[in-house]
C-alpha positions in Angstrom: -35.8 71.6 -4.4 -32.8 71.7 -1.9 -33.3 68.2 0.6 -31.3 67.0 3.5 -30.6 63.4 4.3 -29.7 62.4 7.9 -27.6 59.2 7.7 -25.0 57.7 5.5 -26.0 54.7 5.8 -27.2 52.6 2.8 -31.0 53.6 3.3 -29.9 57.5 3.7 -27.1 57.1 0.5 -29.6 55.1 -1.8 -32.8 58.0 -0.3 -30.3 60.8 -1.5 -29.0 59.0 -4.8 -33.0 58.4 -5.3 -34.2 62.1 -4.7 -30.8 63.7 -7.1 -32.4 61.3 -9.7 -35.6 63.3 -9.5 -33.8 67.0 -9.6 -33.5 67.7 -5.8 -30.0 69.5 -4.8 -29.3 67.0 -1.5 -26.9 67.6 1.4 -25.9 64.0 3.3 -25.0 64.6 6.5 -23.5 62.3 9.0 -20.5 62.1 11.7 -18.8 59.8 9.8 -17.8 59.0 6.0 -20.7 56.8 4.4 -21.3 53.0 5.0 -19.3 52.9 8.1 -21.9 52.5 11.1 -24.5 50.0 11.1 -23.9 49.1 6.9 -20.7 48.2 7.6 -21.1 45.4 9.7 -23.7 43.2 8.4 -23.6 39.9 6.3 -23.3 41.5 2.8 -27.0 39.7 2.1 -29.7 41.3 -0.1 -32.2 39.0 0.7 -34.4 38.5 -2.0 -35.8 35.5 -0.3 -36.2 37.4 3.4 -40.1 37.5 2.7 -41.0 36.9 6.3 -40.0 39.5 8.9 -37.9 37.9 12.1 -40.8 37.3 14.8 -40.8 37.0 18.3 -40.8 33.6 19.3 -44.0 32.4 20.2 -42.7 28.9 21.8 -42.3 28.0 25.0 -39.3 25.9 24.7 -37.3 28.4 22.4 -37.8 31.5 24.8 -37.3 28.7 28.3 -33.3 28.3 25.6 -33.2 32.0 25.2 -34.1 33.2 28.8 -31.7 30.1 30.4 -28.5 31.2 27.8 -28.7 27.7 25.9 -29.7 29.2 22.5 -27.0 31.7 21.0 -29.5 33.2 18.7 -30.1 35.9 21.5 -28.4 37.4 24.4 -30.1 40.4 26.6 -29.2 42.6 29.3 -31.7 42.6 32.4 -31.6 46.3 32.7 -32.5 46.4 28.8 -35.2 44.2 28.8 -36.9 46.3 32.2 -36.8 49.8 29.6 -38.0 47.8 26.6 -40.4 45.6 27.6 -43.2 47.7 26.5 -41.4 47.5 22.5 -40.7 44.0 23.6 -44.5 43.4 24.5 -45.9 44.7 21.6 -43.3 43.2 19.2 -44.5 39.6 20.9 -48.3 40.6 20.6 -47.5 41.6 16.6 -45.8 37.8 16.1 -49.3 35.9 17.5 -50.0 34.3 13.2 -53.5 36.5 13.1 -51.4 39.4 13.0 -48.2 38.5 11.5 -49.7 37.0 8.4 -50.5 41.0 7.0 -47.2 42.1 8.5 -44.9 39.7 6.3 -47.4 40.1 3.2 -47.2 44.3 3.1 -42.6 43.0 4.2 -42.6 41.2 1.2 -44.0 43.3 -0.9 -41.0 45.9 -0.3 -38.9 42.8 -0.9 -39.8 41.5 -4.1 -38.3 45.0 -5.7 -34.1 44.7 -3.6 -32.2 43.0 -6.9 -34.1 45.4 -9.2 -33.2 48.6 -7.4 -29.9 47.3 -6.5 -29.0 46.2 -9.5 -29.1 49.7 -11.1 -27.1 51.4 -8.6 -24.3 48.6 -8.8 -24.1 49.0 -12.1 -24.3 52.9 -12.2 -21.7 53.0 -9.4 -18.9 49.9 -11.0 -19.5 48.0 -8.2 -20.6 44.3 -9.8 -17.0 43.7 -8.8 -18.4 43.5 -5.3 -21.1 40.8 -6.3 -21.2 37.7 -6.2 -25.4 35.9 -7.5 -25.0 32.5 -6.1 -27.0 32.8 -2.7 -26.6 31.5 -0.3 -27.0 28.1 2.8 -29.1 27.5 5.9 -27.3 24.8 7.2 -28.7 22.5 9.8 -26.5 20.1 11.8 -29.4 17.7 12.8 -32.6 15.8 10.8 -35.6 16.9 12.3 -34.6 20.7 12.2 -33.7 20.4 8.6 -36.7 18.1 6.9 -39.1 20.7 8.9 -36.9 23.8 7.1 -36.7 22.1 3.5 -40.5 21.5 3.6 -41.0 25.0 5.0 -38.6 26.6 2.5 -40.2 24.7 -0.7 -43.6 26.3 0.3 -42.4 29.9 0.6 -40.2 29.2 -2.2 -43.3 28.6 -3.9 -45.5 30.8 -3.2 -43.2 33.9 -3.7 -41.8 33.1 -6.8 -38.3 32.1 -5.4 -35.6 29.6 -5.7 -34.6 27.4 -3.9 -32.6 24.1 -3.7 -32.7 21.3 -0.9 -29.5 20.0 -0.2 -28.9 16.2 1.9 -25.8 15.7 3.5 -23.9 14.4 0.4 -24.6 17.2 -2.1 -24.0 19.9 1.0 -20.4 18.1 1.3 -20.1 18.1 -2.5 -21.1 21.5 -2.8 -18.9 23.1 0.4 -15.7 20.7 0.8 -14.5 23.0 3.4 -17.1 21.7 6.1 -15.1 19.2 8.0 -18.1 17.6 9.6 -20.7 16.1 8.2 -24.4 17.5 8.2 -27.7 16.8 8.0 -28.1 19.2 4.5 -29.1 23.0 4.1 -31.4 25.0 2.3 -29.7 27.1 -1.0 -31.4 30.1 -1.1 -30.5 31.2 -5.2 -32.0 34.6 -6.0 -30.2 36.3 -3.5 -27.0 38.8 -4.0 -24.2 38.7 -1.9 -21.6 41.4 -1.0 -17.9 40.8 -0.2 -17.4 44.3 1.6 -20.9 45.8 2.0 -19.4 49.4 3.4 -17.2 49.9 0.3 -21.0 49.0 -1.7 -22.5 52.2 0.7 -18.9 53.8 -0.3 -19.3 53.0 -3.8 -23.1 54.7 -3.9 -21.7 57.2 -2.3 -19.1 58.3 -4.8 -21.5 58.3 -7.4 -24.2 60.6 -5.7 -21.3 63.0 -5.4 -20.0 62.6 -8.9 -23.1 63.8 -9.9 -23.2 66.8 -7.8 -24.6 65.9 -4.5 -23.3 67.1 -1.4 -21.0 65.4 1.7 -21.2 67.3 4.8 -19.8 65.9 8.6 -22.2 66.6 11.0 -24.8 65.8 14.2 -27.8 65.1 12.6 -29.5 65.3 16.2 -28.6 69.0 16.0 -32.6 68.9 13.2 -34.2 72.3 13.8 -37.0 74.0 12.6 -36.1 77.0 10.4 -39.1 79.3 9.0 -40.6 76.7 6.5 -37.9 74.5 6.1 -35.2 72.6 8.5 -31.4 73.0 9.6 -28.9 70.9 10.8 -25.4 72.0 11.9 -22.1 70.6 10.3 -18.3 71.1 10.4 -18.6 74.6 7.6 -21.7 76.1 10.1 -25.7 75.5 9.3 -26.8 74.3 6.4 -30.6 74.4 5.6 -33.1 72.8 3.1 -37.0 72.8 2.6 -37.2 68.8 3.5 -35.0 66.8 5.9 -35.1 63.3 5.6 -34.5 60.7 8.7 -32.9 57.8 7.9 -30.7 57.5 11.1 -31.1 53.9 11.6 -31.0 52.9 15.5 -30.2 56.7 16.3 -33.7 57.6 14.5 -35.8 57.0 18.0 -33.2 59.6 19.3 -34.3 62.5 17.2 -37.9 61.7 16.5 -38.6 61.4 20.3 -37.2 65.1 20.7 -39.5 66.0 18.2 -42.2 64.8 20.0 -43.1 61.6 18.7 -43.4 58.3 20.6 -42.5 55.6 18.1 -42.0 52.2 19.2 -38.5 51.6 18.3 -35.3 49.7 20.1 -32.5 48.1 18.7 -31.1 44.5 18.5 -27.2 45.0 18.9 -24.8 42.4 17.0 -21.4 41.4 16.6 -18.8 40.3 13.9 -15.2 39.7 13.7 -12.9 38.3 10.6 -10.8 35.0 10.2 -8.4 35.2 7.7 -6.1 32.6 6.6 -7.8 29.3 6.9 -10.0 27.3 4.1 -13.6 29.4 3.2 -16.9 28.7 2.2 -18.0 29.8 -1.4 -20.8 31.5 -0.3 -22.3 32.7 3.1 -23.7 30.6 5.3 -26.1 30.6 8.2 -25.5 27.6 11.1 -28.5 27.7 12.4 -28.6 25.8 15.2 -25.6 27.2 16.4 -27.3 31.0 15.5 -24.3 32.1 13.7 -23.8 33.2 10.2 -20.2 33.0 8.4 -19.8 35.2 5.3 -17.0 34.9 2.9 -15.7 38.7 2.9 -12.9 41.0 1.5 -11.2 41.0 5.0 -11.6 37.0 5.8 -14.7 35.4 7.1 -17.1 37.1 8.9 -18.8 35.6 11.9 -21.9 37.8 12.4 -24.0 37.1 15.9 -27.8 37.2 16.1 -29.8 39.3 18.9 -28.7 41.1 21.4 -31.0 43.4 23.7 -29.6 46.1 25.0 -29.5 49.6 25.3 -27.7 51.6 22.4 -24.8 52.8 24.3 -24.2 49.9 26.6 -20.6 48.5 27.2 -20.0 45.6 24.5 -20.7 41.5 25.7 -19.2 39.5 22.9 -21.2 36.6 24.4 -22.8 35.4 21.7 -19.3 35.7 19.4 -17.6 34.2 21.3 -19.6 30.8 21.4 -19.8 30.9 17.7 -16.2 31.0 17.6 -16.0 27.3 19.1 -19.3 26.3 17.0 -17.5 27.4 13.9 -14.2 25.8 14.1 -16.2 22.7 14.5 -17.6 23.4 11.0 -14.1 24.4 9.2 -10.6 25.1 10.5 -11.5 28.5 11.4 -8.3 30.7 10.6 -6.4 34.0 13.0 -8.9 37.2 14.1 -8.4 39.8 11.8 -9.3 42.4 14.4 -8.1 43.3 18.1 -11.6 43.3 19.1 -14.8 42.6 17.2 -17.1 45.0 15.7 -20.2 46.4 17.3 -23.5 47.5 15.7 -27.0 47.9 15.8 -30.4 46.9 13.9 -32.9 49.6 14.1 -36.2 47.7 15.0 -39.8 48.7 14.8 -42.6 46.6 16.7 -44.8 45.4 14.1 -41.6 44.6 12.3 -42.0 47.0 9.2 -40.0 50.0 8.7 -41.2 53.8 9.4 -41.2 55.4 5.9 -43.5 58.8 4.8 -43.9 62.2 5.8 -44.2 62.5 9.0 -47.5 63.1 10.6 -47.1 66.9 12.7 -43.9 68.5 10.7 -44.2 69.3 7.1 -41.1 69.4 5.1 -40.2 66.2 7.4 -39.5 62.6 6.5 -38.9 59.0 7.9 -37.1 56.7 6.8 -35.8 53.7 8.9 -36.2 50.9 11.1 -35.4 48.5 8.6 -34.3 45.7 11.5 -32.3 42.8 9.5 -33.0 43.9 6.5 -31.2 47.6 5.8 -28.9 46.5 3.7 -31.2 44.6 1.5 -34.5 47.2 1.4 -32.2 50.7 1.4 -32.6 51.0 -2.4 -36.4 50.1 -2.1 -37.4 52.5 0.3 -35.0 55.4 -0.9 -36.9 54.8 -3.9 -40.3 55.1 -2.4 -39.7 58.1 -0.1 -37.9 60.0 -3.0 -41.1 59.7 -5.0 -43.3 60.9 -1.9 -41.1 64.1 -1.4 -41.6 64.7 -5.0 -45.3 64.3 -5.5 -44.8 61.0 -7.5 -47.2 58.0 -8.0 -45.7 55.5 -5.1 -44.5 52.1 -7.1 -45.6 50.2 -3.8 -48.2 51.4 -1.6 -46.9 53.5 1.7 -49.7 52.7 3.7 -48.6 49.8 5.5 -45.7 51.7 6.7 -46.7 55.2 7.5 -45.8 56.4 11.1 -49.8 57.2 11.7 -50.4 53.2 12.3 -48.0 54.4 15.9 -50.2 57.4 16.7 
């Protein structure tokens, strides 16, 4: 069965590695060579603990921080928040607890399976050299933010099955001599992976889907047809066709699917990053929390990765947000040079109930989605390439797709 895959991202490499398992002849197309968009520029987390999808805030006093520029968890554009406040609306109205509760119960149970399908594919692809199992911190600079986390933390912890270690001031210094301040302590999330260079990973899974026969071709996936029974897309060597096409473009998914004719509540959440090389570094990432920064120990230096940004796709960078955790970071640790001219630019592709569009979808046969994965791409590509793989070919689901079928949109 001959498949197309639109993206080389990690879900679209890890949905192609998942469907050449199961005897399909796959084509991955993309504009550029794998892992270099919007798997390139993340923390390098799989978050086995990341049981609990990001919700909107529902207090007063956090959105009064966000909306006046004090918090650096989010920054927006006016003009994007005017286009997306529908998306924004409904992403708020899906937070209120009645509603999240079966929202992060049908997340997690996509979660509980990211170190079991990862591990295989490092493995299979020689990339344990890329791994590191220790976790990773929450940090929190004052007491009331961090007793309310540790107790918070401890009751996930135990109710999914996770691990996790409660760190005071002391051990926190003990554990990361680096920090040259003291703080109040930090949570040590300990089932999670972590990735020193999580485009060479994509790279890596890459490699391997070709070694074992699949295709690379450069293209513009938003060039999907139609084409008798099947679809077409057109790349560098001319068209290329295949009875199933798979979309797993990541933010540029809304792009395609809304020229198709559906109207999926999508928008992206942009974010930043930029290297520091050649000061003292943490052993494992970390996440400042009240400063809404996290700083990842990485091939290149350490990565300072931004939270939120709202705004449109295309819309000229505002480094805002990385540029304040600059100054909040080299209060932490003698932050060393910028490894780059100017920092790095991506985006998370969001849905507004917070789950990820996976399945056939509903009006084209031969067609399939696969994205808006929001935070947690990197860490759910395996899991859902694995469960849209065994849709296209007719298997038993290992999880259920019903929670994240594109029909709850229509």
């Amino acid at each position: 069965m001959e498949t197309l895959v639109l993206g080389a991202g990690i879900v679209g490499v890890s949905t192609a590695l998942a469907l050449q398992q199961r005897g399909h002849a796959v084509t991955l197309v993309d504009r550029q060579a794998p892992g270099r968009e919007t798997s390139y520029g993340n923390a390098g987390i799989i978050q086995r603990e990341a049981v609990q999808p990001y919700a909107f805030p529902r207090s007063i006093a956090t959105l009064a921080r966000v909306a006046t520029g004090l918090s650096n968890d989010a920054h927006y554009h006016w003009g994007a928040l005017l286009r997306l406040a529908p998306q924004l609306f409904s992403y708020w109205a899906a937070s209120a607890p009645a509603r999240y509760a079966p929202i992060a119960q049908a997340y997690s149970r996509l979660i509980e399976h990211c170190i079991t399908e990862h591990r295989g594919w490092i493995e299979q692809a020689g990339a344990s050299d890329l791994v590191h199992k220790d976790g990773w911190l929450q940090l929190y600079r004052s007491g009331p933010a961090f007793d309310a986390a540790a107790k918070q933390a401890t009751a996930v912890a135990a109710s999914h099955h996770l691990a996790c270690q409660v760190l005071g001031t002391a051990a926190l210094a003990a554990a990361q001599p680096v920090l040259q301040m003291p703080l109040a302590g930090a949570v040590h999330w300990q089932d999670p992976w972590t990735v020193r260079d999580p485009g060479e990973l994509v790279a890596r899974y890459a490699r391997l889907f070709v070694q074992r026969g699949g295709q690379l071709a450069t293209g513009d996936a938003l060039t999907l047809r139609q084409q008798g029974s099947g679809w077409a897309v057109q790349v560098d060597s001319g068209s290329i066709s295949a009875q199933h096409a798979v979309i797993a473009l990541g933010p540029w998914a809304g792009a395609l699917t809304s020229r198709l004719g559906y109207r999926l509540p999508l928008f992206s959440k942009r974010g930043y990053h930029r290297h520091f090389a050649g000061g003292p570094t943490l052993t494992m990432p970390a996440l400042d929390i009240e400063r809404g920064v996290m700083l990842a120990p990485m091939a290149r230096g350490l990565r300072l990765t931004t939270g939120a940004e709202f705004a449109m796709l295309d819309a000229p960078a505002t480094p805002v947000q990385l540029r304040r955790a600059e100054i909040s970071t080299r209060e932490l640790l003698p932050l060393g040079q910028p490894v780059e001219a100017t920092p790095w630019l991506g985006a998370r592709p969001c849905t507004a109930d917070m789950k990820p569009v996976l399945g056939p979808a509903p009006r084209h046969a031969g067609l399939w989605f696969n994205f808006g994965h929001a935070h947690q791409g990197f860490t759910l590509g395996p899991v859902t390439g694995r469960l849209v793989a065994e849709l296209i070919s007719g298997e038993a689901p290992f999880v259920d797709p019903a929670p994240y079928l594109a029909q709850r949109f229509l």
